[in-house]
N, C-alpha and C positions, 0 to 999 in steps of 0.2 A: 372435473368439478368446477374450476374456473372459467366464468364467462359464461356456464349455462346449468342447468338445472339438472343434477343427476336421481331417481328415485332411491330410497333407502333399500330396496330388494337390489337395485344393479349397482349398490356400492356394497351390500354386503355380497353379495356374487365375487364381484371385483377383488377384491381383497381378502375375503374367507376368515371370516371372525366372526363374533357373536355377535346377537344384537345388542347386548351390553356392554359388551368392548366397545363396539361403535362408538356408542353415548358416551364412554369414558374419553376415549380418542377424540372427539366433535368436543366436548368440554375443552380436554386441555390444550386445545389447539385455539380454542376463544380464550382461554387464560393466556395465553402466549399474545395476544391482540388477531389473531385472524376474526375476519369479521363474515360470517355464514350465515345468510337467510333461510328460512326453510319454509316450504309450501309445504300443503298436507295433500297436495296433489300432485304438484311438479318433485316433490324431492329437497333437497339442498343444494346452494350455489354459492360458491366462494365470492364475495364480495370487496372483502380490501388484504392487504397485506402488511402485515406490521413490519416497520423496521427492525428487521432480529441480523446478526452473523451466523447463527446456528448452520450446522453443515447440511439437510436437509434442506435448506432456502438458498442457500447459496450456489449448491450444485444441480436445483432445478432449472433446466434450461443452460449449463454449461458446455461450452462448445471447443472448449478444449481436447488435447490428446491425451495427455497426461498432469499440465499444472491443474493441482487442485483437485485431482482426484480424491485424494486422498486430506482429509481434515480430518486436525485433532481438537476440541472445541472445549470452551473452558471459560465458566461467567468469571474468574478475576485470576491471577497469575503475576507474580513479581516483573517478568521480564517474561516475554514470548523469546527472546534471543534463548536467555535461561533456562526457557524452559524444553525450547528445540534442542541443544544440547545432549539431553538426555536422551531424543529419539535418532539423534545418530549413529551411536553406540548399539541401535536395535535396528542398524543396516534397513532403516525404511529410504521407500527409492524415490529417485528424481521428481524434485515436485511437490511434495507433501508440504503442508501447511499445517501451520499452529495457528491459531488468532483466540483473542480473549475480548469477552466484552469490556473490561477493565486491568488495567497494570497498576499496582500498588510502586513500581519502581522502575519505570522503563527509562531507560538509557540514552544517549546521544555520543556521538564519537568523541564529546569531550568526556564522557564518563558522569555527565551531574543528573540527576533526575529529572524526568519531563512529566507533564503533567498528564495523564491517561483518563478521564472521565471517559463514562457511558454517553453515547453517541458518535465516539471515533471508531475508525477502524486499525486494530493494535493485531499483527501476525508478523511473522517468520516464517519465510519462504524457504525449509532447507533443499539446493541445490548439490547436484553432484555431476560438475563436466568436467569432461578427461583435460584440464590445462593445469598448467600451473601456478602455485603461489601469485604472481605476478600480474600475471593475468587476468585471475579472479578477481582483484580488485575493481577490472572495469566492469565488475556488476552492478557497481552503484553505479556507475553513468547510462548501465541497459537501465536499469531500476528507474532511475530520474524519468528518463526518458519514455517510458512505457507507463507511469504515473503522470506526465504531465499531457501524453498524447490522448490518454483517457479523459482527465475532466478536460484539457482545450479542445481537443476536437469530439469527441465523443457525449460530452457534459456541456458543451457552450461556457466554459468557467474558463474568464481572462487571469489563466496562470501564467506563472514562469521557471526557469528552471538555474538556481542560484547554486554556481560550482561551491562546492562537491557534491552536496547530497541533502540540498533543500528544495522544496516546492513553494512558491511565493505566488502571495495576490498581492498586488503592490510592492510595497514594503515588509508584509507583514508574512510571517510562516505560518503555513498550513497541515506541512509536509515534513516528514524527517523521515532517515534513511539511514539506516547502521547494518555495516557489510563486516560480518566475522568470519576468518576463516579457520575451521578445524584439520588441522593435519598432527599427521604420525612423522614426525623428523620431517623430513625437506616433502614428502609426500603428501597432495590435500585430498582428506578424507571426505569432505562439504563445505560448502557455503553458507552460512546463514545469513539471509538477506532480511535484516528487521525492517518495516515499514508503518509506522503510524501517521494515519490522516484524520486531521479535526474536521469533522464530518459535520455532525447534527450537533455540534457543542454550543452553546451559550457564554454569552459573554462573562455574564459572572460566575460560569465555571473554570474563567481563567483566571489566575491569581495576577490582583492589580499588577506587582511586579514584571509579570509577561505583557499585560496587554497591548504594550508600544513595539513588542517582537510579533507576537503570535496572535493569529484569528481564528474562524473557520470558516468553511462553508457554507452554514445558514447564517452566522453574523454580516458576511459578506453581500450574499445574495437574497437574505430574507427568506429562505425557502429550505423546506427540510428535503434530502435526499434520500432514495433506498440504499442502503450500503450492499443491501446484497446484491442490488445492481451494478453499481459500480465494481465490486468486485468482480461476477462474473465477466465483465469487457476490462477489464483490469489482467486477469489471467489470461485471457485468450492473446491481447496485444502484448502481453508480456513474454508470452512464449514463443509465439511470433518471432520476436526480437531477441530471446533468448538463442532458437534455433542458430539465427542469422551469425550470433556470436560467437557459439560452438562453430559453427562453418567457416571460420575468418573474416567473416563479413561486419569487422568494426565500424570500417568506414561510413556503411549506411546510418548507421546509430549515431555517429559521430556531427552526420549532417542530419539528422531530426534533432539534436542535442543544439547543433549553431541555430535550427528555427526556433524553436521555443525556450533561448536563453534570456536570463533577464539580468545577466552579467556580461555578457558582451557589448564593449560600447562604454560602460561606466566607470567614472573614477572610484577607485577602490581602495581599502587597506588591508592588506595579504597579513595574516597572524601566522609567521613561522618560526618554529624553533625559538620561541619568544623572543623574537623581534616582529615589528611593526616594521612593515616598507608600503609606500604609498605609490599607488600606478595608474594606467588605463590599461583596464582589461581589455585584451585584442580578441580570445577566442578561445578554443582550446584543439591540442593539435590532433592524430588520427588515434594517438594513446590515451588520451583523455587528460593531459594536463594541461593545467592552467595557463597561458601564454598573457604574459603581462610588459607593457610598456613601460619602463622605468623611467625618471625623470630628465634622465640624461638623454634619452632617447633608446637606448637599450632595449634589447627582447630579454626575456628569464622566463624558464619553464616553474610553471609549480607543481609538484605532485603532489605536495599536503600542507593541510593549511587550513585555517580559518578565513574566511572572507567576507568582508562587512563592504554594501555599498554604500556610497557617500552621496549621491550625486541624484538620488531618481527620488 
């Protein structure tokens, strides 16, 4: 139906429904914003596509194996983290996605609320690879990295990748990233990999208080985005690089993570274990921690930590 003109006898052929169902279906798909012309001699023709996440738009045209097969879809939701949870416990497999058009209370690794309005994209990625506790963690640096390789090379969007688990245009966040792991005693049951990106948000649906932190995408760039674009090259590269991880193949990720950092190079203040230490970040090593230059001239690894740049 996209891009050319189908008659209503070889879409009811096609699909095997009433002609009334049709009409009901062709309605609620222009309530949703699909935009369908109709000739009384050519038929109907799909015309535009509304920005939606719904799992139907999203996995048209997926080129995946497995990520994102499977979506659970949900117009508002406290926490996608919160609420994947619950589908661990019902042994769904490698892959599956949660996403909400809205969070009433979505999260960040310091645990304070982030702002979730209509026009980001808010899911949980629950994963399930045979490693351990430890290792799981470097999912946020696949994650970073398989979100910033998306909008910079894929999207033409001059981001950057701010350790541990921010997406920045400039200065300003776009991006956030919260990696939970669920296990049974020393054993991890899943991953929950949350990721929300301020998409098609407007400036004044972000609370003045944020505005000197956080932006988005059409603020940035003047231009609204398909989200269910970017998702589908979002999963494909992500799994990609997921594979790569599961296979011991950190290193590669580790060198897409030194191209598109916007922390390496800058003078920095490390928030650890509340203390404040001030450095230049040198890079980060093949595990994914922080390697920082201390004043004395010293190397220190960081593996957790807040990180605020000073300098860009």
């Amino acid at each position: 139906m996209e891009d050319e003109y189908i008659t209503e006898t070889e879409l009811l052929k096609k699909i095997d429904i009433t002609h009334d169902k049709l009409r009901q279906n062709l309605q609620s798909l222009k309530d949703k914003g699909y935009k369908i012309a109709y000739d009384k001699d050519k038929g109907y023709k799909l015309k535009g596509i509304p920005d939606i996440v719904e799992p139907f738009e999203v996995s048209r045209g997926l080129k995946t194996k497995y990520i994102g097969h499977t979506i659970h879809f949900y117009e508002e939701v406290e926490s996608t983290n919160n609420t994947a949870k619950k589908f661990v416990e019902q042994d769904v497999k490698d892959g599956t996605i949660v996403i909400a058009t809205k969070q009433t209370a979505g999260r960040t690794r310091k645990h304070d609320g982030w702002v979730s309005p209509e026009g980001g994209v808010y899911m949980t990625m629950i994963l399930k690879p045979d490693v351990s506790l430890e290792e799981a963690s470097k999912l946020t640096i696949v994650t970073g990295v398989a979100i910033a390789e998306t909008l910079h090379d894929e999207f033409n969007l001059n981001v950057g990748i701010k350790w541990p688990n921010d997406i920045l245009i400039g200065k300003k966040k776009i991006c956030g990233i919260l990696t939970e792991a669920v296990a049974d005693y020393d054993k991890l049951k899943a991953v929950l990999v949350g990721v929300g990106i301020d998409v098609n948000i407007n400036e004044s649906d972000i609370p003045k208080s944020l505005r000197d932190k956080a932006t988005s995408v059409k603020e940035e760039y003047h231009v609204e985005y398909n989200r269910a674009d970017i998702l589908r090259v979002f999963f494909k590269i992500f799994e990609d690089l997921y594979e790569e991880f599961k296979n011991g193949n950190f290193k590669h990720i580790v060198a897409e993570w030194r191209r598109l950092s916007s922390t390496a190079g800058h003078h920095v203040k490390v928030y650890k274990h509340g203390k404040a230490i001030f450095a230049d970040a040198v890079g980060i090593d093949n595990n994914g921690a922080l390697i920082v230059e201390l004043e004395d001239g010293s190397l220190e690894k960081i593996t957790s930590g807040e990180v605020k740049i000073l300098d860009n």
